[in-house]
C-alpha positions as CSV (number, residue, x, y, z in Angstrom):
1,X,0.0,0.0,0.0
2,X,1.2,3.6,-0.8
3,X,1.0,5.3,3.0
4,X,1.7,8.8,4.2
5,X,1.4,8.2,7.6
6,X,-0.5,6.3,10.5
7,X,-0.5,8.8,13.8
8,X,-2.9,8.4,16.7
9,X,-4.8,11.9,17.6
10,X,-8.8,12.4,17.4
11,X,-11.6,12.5,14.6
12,X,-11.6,16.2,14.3
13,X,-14.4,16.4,11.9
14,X,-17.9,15.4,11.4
15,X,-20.0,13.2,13.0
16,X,-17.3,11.4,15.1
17,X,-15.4,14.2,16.2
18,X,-13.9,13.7,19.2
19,X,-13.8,10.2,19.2
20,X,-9.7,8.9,20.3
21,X,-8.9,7.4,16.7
22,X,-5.7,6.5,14.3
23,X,-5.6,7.4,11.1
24,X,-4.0,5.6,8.0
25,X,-3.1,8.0,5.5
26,X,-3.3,6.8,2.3
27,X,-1.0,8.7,-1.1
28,X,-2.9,9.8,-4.2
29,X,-5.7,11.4,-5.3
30,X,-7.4,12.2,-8.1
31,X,-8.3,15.5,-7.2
32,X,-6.3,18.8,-6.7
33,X,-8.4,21.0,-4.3
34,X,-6.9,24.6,-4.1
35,X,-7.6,24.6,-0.3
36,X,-6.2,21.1,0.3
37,X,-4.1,20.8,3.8
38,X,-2.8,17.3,2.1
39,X,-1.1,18.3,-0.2
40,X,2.1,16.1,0.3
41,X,-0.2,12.8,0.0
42,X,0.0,13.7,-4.0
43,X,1.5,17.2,-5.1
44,X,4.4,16.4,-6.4
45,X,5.4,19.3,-7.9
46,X,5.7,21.1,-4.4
47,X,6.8,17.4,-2.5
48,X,9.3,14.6,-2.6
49,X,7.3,11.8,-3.6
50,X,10.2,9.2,-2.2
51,X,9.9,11.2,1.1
52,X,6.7,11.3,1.4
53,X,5.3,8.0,0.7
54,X,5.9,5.0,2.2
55,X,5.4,1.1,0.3
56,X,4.3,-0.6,3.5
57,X,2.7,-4.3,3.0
58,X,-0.7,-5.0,4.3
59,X,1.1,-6.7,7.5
60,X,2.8,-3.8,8.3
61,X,0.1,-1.7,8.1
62,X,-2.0,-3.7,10.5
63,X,1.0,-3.9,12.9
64,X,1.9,-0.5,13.0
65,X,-2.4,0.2,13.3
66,X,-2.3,-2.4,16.3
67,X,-5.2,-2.7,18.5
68,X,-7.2,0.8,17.7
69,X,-10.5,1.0,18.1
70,X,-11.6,3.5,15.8
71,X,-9.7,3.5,12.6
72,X,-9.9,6.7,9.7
73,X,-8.4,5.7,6.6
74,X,-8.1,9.0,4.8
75,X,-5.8,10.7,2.0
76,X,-5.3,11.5,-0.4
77,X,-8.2,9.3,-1.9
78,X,-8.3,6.0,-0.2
79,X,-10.0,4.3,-2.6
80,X,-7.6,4.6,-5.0
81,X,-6.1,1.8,-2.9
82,X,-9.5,-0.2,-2.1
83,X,-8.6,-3.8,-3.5
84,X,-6.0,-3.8,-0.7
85,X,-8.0,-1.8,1.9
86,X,-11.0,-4.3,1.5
87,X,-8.7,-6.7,3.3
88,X,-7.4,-4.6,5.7
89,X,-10.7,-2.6,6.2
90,X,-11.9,-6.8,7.0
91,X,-8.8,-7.7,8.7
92,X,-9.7,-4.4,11.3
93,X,-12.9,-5.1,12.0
94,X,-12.2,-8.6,13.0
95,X,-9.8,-7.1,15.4
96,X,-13.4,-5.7,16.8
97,X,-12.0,-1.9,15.1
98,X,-14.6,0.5,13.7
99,X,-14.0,1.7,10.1
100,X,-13.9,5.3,8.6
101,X,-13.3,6.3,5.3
102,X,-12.8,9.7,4.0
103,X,-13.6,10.2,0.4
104,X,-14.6,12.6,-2.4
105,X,-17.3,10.5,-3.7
106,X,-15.6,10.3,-6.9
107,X,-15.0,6.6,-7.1
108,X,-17.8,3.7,-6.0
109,X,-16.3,1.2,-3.6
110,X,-16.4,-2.8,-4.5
111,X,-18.2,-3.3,-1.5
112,X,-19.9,-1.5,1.5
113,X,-16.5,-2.7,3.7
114,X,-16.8,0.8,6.0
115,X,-18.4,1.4,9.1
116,X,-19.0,4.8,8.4
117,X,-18.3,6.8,4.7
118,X,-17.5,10.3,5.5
119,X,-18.2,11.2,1.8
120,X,-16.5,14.6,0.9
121,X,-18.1,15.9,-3.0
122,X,-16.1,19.0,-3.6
123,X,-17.8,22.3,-4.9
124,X,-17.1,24.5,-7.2
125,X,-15.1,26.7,-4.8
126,X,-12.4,23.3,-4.4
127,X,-11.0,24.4,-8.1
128,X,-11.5,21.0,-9.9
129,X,-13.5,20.5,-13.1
130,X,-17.0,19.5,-12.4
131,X,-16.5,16.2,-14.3
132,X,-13.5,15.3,-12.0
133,X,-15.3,16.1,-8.5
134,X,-19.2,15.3,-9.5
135,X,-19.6,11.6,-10.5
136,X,-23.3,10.2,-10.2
137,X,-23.0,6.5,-10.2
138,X,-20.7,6.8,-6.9
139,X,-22.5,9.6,-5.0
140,X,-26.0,7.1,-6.1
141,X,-24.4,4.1,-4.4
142,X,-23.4,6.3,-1.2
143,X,-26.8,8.2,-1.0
144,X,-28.5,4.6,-0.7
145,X,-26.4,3.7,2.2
146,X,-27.3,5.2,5.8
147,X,-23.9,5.1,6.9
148,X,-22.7,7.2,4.5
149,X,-23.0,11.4,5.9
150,X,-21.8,14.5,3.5
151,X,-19.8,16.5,4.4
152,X,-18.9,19.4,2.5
153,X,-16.2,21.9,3.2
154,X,-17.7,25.6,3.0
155,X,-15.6,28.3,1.8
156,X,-18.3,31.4,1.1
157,X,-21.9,31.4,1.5
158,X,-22.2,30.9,-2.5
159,X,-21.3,27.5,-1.7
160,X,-24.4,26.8,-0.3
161,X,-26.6,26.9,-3.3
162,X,-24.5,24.2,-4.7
163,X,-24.5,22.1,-1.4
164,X,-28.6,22.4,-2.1
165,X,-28.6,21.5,-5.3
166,X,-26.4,18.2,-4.6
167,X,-28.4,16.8,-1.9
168,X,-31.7,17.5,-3.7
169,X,-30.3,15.8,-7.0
170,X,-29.3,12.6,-5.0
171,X,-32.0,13.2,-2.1
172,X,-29.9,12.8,0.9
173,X,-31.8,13.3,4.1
174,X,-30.6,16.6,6.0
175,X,-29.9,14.6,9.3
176,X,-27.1,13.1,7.1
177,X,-26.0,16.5,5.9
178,X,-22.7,18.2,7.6
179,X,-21.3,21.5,6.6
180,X,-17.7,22.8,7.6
181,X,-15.8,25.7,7.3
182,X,-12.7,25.7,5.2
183,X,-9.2,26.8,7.2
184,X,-6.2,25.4,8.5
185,X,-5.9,27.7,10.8
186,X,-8.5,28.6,14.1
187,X,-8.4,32.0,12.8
188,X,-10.0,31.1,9.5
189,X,-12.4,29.0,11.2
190,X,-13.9,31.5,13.3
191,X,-14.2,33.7,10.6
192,X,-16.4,31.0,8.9
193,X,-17.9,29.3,11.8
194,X,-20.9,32.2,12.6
195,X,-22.8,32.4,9.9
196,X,-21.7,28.4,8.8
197,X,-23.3,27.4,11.8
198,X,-26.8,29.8,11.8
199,X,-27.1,28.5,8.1
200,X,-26.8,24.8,9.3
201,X,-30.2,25.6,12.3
202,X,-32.0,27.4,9.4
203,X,-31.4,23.9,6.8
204,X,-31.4,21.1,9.5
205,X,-27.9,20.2,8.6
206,X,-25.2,19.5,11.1
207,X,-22.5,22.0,11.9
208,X,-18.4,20.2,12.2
209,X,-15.9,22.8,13.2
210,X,-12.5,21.2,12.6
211,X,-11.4,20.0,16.3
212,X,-7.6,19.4,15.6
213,X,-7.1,22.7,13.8
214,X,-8.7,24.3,16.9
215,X,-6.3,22.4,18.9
216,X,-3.3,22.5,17.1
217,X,-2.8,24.5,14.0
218,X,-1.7,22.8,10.9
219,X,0.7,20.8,12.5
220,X,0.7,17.4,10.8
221,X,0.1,14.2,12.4
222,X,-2.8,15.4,14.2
């Protein structure tokens, strides 16, 4: 598997936040979000690739995972990697570990192997063509499943009409619905997090304010 890293810290985002969890960051993606605080999972024009990523066998990866209890595989774009993550995702769960998986929505998984999909469809504002980050047959297959919740990363309130039109089109129920202010920095956040979270009462979506940014900056590993 091509890994970035494996830390232990806590969901800072959506509906899990808070929760003590490690994280297995996958490298690659097939998106290139202007805001993205990733970038060294797949920018190679501003990263060492051979420093970056790390060729780790699925053994490894279990190993160096050990005994969590809540596990976020993230990216990059995990499921880039999902024939080998089906068997870890399995090999997880049988150690009695709950699965997350952050994704764009962009690709539709083999199988419904997660616990919970934290599906992430980027807007407009994310800087990628809408026939890179808007793909219908995957966000179908994760509107259909109840453990799949949306969460899309807010950047101006012109984001919202598009965040409308996106859950109406694939009619995802508002309790699954989770807006968040962009920023890598608690500064930013604030700046977003007022009207972000008055607009999220009005709709009956959930607010997620980005715990480990809050808490720590941008430092990575966290």
């Amino acid at each position: 598997m091509l890994v970035s890293e494996i830390f232990a810290s806590i969901q800072g985002e959506g509906v899990s936040a808070g929760v003590p969890s490690t994280f297995l960051r996958l490298a690659e993606c097939n998106l290139k979000c202007a805001w993205c605080d990733t970038k060294y999972t797949w920018d190679w024009d501003h990263f060492d690739r051979a420093a970056e990523v790390h060729e780790l066998d699925e053994a490894a990866v279990l190993e160096r995972i050990g005994a969590a209890k809540n596990v976020v595989i993230t990216g990059g774009e995990p499921l880039l990697q999902q024939e080998a993550l089906v068997r870890v995702a399995g090999a997880l769960q049988a150690r009695g570990a709950r699965i997350e998986i952050e994704t764009s929505g962009t690709i539709e998984p083999v199988a419904d192997f997660a616990d919970q999909w934290n599906v992430s469809p980027k807007l407009e504002s994310s800087g990628n063509k809408l026939t890179a980050r808007l793909r219908a047959a995957p966000l179908a297959w994760f509107a259909a499943r109840q453990s799949a919740y949306w969460k899309f990363v807010i950047v101006e309130p012109s984001d919202l009409r598009e965040v409308e039109e996106i859950v109406t089109r694939f009619a995802v129920p508002a309790a699954r619905v989770v807006l968040m202010p962009e920023g890598t920095e608690p500064i930013a956040l604030q700046a977003r997090s007022g009207w972000l979270a008055d607009e999220c009462a009005r709709r009956g979506y959930r607010f997620s304010t980005r715990l480990h940014v809050l808490l720590w900056g941008g430092k990575r590993g966290t």
